[in-house]
PAZA-381416 format. One record per residue (C-alpha): residue number from 1; residue in three letters; y, x, z. Coordinates in Angstrom, 3 decimals, padded with zeros to 6 digits. Example, Ala and Ser with C-alpha at 12.3 -4.5 7.8 and 13.67 -1.06 7.14 Angstrom:
BEGIN
R|num|residu|y|x|z
R|1|ALA|-004.500|012.300|007.800 $
R|2|SER|-001.060|013.670|007.140 $
END
This chain:
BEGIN
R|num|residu|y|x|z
R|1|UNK|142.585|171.568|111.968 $
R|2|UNK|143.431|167.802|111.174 $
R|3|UNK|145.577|165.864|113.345 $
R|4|UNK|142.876|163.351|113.822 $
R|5|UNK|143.850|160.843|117.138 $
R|6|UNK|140.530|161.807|118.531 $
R|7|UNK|139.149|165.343|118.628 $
R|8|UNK|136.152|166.219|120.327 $
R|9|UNK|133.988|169.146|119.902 $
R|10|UNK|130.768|169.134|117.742 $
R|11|UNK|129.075|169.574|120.770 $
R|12|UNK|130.428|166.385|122.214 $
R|13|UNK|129.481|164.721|118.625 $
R|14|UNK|126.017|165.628|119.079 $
R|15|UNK|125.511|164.764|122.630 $
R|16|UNK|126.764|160.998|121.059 $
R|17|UNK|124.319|161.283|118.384 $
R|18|UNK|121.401|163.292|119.348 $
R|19|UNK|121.195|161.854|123.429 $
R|20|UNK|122.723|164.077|126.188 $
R|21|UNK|119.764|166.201|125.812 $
R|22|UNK|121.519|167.888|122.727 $
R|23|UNK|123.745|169.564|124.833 $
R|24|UNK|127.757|169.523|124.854 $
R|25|UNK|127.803|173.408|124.412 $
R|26|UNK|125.698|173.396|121.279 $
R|27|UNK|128.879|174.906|119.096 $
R|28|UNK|126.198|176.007|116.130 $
R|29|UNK|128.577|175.232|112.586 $
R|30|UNK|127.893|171.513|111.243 $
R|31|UNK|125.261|172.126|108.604 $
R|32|UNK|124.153|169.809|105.340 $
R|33|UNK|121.337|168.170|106.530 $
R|34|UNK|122.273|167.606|109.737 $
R|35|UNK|125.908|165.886|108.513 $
R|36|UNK|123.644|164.135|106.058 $
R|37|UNK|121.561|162.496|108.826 $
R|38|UNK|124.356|161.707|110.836 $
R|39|UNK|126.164|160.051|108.154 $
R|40|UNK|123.153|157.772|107.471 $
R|41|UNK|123.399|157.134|111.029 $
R|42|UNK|126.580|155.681|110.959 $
R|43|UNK|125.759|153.452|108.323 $
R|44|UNK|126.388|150.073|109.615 $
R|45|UNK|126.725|147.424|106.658 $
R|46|UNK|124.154|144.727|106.722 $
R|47|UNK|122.963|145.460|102.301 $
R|48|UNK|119.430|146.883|102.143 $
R|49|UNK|117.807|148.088|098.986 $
R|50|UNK|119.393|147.642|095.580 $
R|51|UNK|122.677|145.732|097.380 $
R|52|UNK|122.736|148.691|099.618 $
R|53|UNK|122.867|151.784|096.439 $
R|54|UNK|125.570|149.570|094.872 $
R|55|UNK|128.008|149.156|097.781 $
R|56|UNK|127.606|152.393|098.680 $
R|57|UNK|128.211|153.285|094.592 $
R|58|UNK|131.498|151.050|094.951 $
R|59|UNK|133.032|152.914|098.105 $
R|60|UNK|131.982|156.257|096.625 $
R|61|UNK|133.892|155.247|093.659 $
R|62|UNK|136.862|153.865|095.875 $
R|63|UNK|136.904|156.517|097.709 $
R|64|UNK|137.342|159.298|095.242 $
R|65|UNK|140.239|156.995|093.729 $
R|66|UNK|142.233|157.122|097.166 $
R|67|UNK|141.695|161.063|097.034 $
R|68|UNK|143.882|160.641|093.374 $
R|69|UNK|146.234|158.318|095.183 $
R|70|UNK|147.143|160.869|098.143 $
R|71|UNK|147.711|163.088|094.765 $
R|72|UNK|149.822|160.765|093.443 $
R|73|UNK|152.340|160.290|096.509 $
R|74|UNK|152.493|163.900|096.704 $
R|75|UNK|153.580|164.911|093.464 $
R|76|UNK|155.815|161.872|093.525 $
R|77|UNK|157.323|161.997|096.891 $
R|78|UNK|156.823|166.320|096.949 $
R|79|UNK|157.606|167.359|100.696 $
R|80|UNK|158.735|163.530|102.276 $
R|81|UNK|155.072|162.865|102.060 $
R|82|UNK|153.814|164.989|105.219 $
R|83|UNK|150.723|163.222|105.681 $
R|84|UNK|149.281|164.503|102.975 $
R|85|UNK|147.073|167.094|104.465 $
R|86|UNK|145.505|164.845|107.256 $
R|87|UNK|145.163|161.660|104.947 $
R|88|UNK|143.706|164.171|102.358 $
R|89|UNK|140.590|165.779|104.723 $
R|90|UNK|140.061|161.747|106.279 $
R|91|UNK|139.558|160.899|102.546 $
R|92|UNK|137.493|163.973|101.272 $
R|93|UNK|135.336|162.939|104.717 $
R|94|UNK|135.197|159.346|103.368 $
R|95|UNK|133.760|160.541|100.269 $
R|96|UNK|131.279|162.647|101.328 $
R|97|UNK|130.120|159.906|103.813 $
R|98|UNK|129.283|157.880|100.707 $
R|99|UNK|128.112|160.712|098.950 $
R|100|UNK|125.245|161.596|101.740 $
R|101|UNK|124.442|158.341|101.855 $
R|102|UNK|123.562|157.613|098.080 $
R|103|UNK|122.203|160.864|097.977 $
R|104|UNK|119.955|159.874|100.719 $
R|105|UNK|119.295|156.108|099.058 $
R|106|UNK|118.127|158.089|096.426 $
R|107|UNK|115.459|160.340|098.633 $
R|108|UNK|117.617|163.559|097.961 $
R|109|UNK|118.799|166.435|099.956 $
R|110|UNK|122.424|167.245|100.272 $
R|111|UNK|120.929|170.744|100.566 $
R|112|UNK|118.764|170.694|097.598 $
R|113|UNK|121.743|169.426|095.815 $
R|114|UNK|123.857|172.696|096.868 $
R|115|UNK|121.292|175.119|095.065 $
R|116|UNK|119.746|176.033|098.585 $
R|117|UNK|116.078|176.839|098.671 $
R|118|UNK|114.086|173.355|100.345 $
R|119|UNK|112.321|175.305|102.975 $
R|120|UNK|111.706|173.795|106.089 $
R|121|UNK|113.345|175.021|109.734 $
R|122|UNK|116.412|176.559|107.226 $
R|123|UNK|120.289|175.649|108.385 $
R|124|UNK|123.501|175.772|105.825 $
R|125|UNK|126.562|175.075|107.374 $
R|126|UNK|129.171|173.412|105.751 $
R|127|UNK|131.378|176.248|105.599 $
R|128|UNK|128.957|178.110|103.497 $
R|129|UNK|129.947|175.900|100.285 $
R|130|UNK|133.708|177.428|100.255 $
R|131|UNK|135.104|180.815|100.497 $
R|132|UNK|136.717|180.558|103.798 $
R|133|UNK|139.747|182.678|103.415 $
R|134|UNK|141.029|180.587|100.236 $
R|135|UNK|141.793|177.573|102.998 $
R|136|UNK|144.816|177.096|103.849 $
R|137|UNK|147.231|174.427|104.937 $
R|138|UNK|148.919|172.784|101.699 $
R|139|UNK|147.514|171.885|098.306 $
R|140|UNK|147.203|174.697|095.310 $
R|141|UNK|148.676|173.818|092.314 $
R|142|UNK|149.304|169.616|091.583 $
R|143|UNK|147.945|169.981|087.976 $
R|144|UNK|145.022|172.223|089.233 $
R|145|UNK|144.209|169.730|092.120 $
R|146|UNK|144.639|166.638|089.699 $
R|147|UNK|142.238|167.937|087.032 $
R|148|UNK|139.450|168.521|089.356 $
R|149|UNK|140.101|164.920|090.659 $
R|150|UNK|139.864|163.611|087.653 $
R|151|UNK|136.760|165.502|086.355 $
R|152|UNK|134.709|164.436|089.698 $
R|153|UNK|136.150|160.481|088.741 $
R|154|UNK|134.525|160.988|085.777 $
R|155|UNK|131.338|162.103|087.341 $
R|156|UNK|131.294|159.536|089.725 $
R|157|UNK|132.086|156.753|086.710 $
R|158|UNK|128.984|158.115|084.642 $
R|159|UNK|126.919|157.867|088.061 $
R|160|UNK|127.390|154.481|088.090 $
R|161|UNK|127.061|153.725|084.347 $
R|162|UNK|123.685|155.103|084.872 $
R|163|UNK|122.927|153.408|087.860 $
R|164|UNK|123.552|150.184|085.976 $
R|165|UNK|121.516|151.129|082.748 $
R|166|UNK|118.988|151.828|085.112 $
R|167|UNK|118.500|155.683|084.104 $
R|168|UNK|115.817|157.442|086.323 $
R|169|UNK|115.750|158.936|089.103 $
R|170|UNK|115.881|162.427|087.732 $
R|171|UNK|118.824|161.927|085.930 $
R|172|UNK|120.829|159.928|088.724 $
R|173|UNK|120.237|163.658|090.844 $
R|174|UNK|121.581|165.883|088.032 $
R|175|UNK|125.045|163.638|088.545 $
R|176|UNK|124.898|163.689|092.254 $
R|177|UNK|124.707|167.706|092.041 $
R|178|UNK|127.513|167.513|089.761 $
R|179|UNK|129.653|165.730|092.094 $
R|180|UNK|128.679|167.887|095.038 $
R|181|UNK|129.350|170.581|093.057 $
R|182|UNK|132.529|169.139|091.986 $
R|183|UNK|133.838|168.282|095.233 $
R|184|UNK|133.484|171.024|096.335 $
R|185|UNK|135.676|172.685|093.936 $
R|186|UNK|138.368|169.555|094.227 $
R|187|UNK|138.607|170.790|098.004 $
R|188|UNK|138.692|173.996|097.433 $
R|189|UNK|141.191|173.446|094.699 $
R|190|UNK|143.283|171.491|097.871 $
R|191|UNK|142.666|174.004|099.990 $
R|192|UNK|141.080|171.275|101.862 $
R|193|UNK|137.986|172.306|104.481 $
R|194|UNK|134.822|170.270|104.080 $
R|195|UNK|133.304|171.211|106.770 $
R|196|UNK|136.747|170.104|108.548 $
R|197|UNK|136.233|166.734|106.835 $
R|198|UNK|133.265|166.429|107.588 $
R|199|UNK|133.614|166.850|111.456 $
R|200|UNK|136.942|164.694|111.183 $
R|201|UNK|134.734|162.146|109.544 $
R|202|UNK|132.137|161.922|112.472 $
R|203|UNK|134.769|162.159|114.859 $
R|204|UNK|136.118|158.659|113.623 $
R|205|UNK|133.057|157.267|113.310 $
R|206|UNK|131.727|157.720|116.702 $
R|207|UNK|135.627|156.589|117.916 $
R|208|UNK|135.379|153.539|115.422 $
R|209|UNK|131.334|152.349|115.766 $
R|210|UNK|129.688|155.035|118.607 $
R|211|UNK|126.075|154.567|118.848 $
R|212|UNK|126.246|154.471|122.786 $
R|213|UNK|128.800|152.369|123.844 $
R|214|UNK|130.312|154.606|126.931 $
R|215|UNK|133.140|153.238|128.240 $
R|216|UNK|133.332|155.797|131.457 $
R|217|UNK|135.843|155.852|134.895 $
R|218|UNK|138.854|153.835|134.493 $
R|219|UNK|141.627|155.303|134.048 $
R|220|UNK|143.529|155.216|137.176 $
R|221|UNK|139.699|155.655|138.985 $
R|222|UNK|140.993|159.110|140.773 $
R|223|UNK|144.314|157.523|142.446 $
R|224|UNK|145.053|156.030|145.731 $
R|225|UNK|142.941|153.235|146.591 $
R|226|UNK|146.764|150.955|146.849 $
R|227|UNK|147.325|152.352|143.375 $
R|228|UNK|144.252|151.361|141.546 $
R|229|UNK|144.042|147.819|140.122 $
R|230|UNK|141.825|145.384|141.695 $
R|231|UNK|139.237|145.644|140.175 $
R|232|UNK|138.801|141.895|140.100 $
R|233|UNK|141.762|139.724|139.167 $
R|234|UNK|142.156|135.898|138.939 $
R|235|UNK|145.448|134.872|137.268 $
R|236|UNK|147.147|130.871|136.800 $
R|237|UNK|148.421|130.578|133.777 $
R|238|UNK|150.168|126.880|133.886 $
R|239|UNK|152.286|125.486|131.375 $
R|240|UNK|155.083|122.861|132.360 $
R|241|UNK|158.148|121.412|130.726 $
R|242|UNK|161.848|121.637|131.631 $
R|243|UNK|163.616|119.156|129.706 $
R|244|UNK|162.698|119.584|125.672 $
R|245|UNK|161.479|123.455|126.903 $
R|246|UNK|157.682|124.322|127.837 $
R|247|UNK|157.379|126.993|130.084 $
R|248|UNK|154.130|128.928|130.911 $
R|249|UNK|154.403|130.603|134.802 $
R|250|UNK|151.180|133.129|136.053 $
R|251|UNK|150.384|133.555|139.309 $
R|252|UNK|147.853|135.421|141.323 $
R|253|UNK|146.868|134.611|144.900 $
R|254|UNK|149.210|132.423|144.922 $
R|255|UNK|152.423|134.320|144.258 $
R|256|UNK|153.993|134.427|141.050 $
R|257|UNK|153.767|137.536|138.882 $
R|258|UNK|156.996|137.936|136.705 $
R|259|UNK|159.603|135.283|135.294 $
R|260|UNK|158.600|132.090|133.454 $
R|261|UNK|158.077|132.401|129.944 $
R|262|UNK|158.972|131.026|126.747 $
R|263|UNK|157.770|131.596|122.995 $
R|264|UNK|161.078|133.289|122.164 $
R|265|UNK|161.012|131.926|119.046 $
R|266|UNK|162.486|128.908|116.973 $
R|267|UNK|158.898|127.688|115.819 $
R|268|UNK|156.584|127.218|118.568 $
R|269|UNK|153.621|129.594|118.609 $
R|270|UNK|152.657|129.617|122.160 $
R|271|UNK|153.652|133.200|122.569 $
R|272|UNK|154.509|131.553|126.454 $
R|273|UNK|150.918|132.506|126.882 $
R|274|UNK|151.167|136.555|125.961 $
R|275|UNK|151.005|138.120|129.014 $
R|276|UNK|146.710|137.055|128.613 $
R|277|UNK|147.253|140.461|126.584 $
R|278|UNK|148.131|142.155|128.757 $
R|279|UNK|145.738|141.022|131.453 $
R|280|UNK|143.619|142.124|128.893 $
R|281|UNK|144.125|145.308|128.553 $
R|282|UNK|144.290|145.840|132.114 $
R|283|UNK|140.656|144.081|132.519 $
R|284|UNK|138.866|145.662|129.907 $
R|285|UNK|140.986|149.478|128.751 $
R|286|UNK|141.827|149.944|132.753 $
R|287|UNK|145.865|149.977|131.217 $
R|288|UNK|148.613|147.955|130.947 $
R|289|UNK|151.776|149.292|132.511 $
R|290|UNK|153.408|146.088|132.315 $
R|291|UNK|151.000|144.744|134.623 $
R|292|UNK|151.178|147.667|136.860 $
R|293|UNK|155.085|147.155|136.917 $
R|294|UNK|154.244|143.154|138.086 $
R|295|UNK|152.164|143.827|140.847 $
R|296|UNK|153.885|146.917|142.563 $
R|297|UNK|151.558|148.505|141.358 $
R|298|UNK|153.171|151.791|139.992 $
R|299|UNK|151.526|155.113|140.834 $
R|300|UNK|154.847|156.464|143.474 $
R|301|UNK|152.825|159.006|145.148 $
R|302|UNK|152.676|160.730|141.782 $
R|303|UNK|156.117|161.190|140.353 $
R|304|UNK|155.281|162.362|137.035 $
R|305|UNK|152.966|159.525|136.357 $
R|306|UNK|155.436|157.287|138.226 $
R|307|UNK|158.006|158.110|135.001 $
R|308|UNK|155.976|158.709|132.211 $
R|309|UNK|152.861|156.863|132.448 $
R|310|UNK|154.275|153.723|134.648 $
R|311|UNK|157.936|154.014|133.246 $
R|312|UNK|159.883|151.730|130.957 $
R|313|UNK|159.212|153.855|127.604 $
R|314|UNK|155.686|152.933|128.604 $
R|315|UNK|155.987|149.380|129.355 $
R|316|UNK|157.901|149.371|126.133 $
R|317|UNK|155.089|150.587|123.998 $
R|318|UNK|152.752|148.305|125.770 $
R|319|UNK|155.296|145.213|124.896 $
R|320|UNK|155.309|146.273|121.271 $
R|321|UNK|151.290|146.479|121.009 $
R|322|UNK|150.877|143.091|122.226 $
R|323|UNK|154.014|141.175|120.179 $
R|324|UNK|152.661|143.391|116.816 $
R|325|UNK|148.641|142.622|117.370 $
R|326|UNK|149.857|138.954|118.690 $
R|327|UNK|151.659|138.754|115.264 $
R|328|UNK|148.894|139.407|113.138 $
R|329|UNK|146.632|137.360|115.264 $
R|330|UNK|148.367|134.387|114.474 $
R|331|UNK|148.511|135.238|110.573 $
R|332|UNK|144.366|135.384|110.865 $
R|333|UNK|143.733|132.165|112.920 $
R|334|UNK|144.287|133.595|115.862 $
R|335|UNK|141.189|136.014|115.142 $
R|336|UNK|138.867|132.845|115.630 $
R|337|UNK|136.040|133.530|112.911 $
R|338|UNK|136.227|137.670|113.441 $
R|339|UNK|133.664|139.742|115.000 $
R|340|UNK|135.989|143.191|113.884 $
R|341|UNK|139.065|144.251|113.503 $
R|342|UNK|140.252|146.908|110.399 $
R|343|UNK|140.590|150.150|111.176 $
R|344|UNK|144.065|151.048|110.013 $
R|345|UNK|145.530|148.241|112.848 $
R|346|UNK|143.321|150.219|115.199 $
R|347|UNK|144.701|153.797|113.940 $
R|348|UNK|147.805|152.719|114.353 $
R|349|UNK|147.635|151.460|118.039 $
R|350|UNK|146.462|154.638|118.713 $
R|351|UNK|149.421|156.861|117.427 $
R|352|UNK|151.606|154.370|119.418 $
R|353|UNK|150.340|155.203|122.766 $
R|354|UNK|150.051|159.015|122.151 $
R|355|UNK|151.336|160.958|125.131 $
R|356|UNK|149.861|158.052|127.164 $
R|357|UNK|146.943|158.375|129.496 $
R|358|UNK|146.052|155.588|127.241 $
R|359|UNK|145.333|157.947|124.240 $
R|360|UNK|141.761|158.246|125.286 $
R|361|UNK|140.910|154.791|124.972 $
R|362|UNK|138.387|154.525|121.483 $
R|363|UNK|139.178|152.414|119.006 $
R|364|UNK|136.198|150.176|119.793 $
R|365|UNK|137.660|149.640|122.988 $
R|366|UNK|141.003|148.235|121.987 $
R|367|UNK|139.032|146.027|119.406 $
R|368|UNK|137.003|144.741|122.211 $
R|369|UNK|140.163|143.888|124.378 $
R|370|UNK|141.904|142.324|121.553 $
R|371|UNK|139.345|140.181|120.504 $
R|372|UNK|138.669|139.118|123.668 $
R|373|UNK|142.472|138.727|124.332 $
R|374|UNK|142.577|136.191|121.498 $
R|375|UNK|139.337|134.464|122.334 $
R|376|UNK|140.994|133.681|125.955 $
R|377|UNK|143.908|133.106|124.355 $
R|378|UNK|142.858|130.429|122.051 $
R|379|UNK|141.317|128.482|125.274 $
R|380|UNK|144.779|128.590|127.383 $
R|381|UNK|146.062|127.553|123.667 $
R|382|UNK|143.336|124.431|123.899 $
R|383|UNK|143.735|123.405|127.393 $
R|384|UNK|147.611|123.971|127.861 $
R|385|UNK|146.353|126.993|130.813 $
R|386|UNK|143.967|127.790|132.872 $
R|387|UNK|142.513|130.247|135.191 $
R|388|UNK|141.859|134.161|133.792 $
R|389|UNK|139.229|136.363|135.498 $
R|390|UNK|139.425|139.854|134.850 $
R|391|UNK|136.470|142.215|135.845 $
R|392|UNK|137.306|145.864|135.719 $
R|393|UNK|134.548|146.895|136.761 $
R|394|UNK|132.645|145.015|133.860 $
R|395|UNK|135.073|144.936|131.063 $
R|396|UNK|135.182|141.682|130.659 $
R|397|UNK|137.314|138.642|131.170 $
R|398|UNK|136.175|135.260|131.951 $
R|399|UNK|138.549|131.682|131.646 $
R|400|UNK|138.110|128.219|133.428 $
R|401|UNK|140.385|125.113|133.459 $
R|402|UNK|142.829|125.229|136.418 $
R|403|UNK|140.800|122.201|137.893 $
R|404|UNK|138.010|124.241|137.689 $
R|405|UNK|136.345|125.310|141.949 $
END
């Protein structure tokens, strides 16, 4: 199986999908049609029509060409490159994404496509396309894998080239078959699992753009009531000066919470006002050990969360999430004009809080507290403070000037 950060059954996949009437037990293999309607699902660029066919061309196209790339690194970088396997099925997932959908812009059947019989009611999994006991765990042969590549590049080129000569329909399905076809011998070839990609590919989906937005009990819902965050926190964040150095202090309920900060830093970026991260987090993911750590707030009467969950290495991970995502904030305007954040930043937040409780926490989640991070963060930027409301209970944070009743 792929090491994907977030594995949930097909069952779960389907409740997310289909409505909880689907039924978290439903275990049945993922089949063609249904991964085909799912992936049109998840199709969430704003093109329609012709502008639609040709992005979704262009990423099939990309796509394939960052299957030859994970190629590449291996044969160059042989057994340093580990992530081959796991960046291999995300990518053959990728492709088939764009492949159902074109196939679909095209009023085609994935199924048709494979050579099975169009009748109506009839279910082929996935795993019926490759011999299952030829799947293993590490490519076949380079020059075997790279050929296939290659061929279904070419495939995918002369799709296009039609496309843009504005060939018919009939034609246009003959090369779609052919790169079914073909990718399915690529994988093979890789010893790569399609129906493995294909479930990896839904899973990141629904973690990336779910179609119910769920966000669930927070995390720390289950421990003592003097454990828990309130669920309702107003913080003062006020800047002041010391001689030539500004100084931002927070303060809840009138007691301060931690030491006076500084940007750290020989050009002023108002990093003084970082802990909003933090606040954050705790206000909208239900996490932020550093916060816990401020307000006493560590889970004692459980030792083994007490260490790992509320301990330094935690706190430490925490630190580096906000200083790297504060970073590349300020590098993008402070995220001012952005509605989304990429996925790799996301990705990579969540491999740095494995073995956290905040592993469970979807990447649409930290996108919302990030964004919303930065958009409090730019008014405390603007009106040198202010006063930060966090609402656990709503996910949301709120900011007013200080002078503000």
């Amino acid at each position: 199986m792929t090491d994907a950060i977030f594995r949930r059954t097909l069952g779960d996949l389907r409740s997310e999908l289909n409505g909880p009437t689907a039924g978290a037990l439903d275990e049945r293999p993922l089949s063609l049609s249904e991964y085909q309607r799912f992936a049109v699902m998840t199709y969430r660029g704003r093109a329609r029509g012709e502008e639609q066919l040709e992005f979704l061309l262009l990423g099939l196209f990309g796509e394939v060409g960052s299957l030859l790339s994970e190629l590449k690194k291996k044969q160059r970088d042989l057994t340093s490159y580990v992530a081959y396997n796991s960046s291999s099925v995300e990518e053959t997932g990728d492709v088939l994404w764009y492949l159902s959908n074109v196939v679909d812009h095209c009023g085609l059947s994935l199924g048709v496509l494979a050579g099975y019989p169009d009748v109506e009611g009839a279910v082929r999994p996935l795993l019926d396309l490759q011999p299952q006991g030829s799947l293993f765990h590490a490519p076949a042969s380079p020059t075997r894998v790279q050929a296939s590549l290659l061929t279904l590049a070419g495939t995918v080129g002369t799709l296009i080239a039609r496309h843009k000569s504005f060939a018919g329909k009939e034609a246009m399905a003959a090369d779609l078959g052919s790169i079914l076809s073909q990718l399915v011998s690529a994988s093979t070839d890789a010893q790569i699992s399609l129906a493995e990609a294909a479930h990896a590919n839904l899973d990141k989906l629904m973690a990336r753009w779910p179609i119910r937005r769920t966000w669930g009990p927070l995390l720390d819902s289950t421990d003592l009531l003097s454990e828990q965050f309130p669920r309702v926190m107003r913080v003062l964040f006020k800047e002041f000066r010391v001689g030539q150095r500004l100084y931002v202090l927070q303060s809840m309920n009138g007691i301060n919470i931690g030491d006076r900060l500084t940007d750290n830093s020989i050009d002023e970026d108002d990093y003084r006002f970082h802990d909003v991260f933090h606040l954050a987090f705790a206000g909208i993911l239900g996490w932020s050990p550093v916060l816990r750590s401020l307000l006493s707030l560590r889970r004692r009467s459980r030792p083994e969360f007490d260490e790992v969950q509320d301990g330094a290495r935690a706190k430490i991970a925490e630190e580096g999430i906000s200083n790297w995502v504060f970073s590349h904030g300020l590098r993008h305007e402070a995220f001012e004009h952005v509605d989304s954040l990429d996925f790799a930043l996301l990705k990579t937040i969540g491999q740095m809080v494995k073995g956290y409780e905040a592993e469970t926490v979807m990447p649409w989640m930290w996108e919302r507290a990030i964004l919303e991070g930065f958009r409090v963060f730019r008014f405390l930027r603007q009106h040198r403070g202010g006063v930060v409301t966090a609402d656990l209970d709503r996910r949301c944070l709120s900011v007013e000037t200080a002078s503000s009743p």
